[in-house]
C-alpha positions in Angstrom: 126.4 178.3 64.7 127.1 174.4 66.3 124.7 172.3 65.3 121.2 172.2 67.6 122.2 168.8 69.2 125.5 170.8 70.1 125.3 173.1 73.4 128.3 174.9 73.4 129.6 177.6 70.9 132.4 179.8 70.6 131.8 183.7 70.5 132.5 184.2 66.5 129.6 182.0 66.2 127.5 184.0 68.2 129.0 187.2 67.0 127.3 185.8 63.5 124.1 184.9 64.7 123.9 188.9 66.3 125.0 190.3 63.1 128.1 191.4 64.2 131.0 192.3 62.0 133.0 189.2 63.0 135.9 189.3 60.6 136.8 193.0 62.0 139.6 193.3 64.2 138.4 193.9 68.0 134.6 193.8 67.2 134.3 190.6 69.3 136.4 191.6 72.5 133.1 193.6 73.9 130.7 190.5 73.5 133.4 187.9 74.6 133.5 190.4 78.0 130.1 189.8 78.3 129.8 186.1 77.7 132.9 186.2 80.3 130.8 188.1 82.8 128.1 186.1 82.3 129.9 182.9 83.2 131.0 184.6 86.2 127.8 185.0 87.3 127.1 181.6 86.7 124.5 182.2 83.5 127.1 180.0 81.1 130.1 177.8 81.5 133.3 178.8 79.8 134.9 175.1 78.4 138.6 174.7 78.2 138.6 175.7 74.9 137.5 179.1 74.7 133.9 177.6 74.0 130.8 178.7 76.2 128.0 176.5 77.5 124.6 177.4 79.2 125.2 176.6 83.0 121.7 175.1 83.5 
């Protein structure tokens, strides 16, 4: 994952940390839907570059 000074991350990186099969084809689209969702709903901040950020 980013280093801990580092507040953003991109989903493989989560997808690691969980223990998901992240070199699989289509094992990250269901967790990327959630981190989507979850910057909808104002919980993260999605970055420019596909990276995620906690909103608070």
């Amino acid at each position: 994952m980013s280093q801990p000074h580092d507040p953003d991350c991109k989903v493989k990186e989560v997808g690691t940390v969980l223990g998901l099969p992240v070199e699989e084809r289509g094992k990250l689209e269901p967790l990327r839907g959630k981190m989507n969702k979850l910057a909808d709903r104002g919980w993260l901040r999605k970055l420019g570059d596909g990276r995620f950020a906690i909103a608070f």
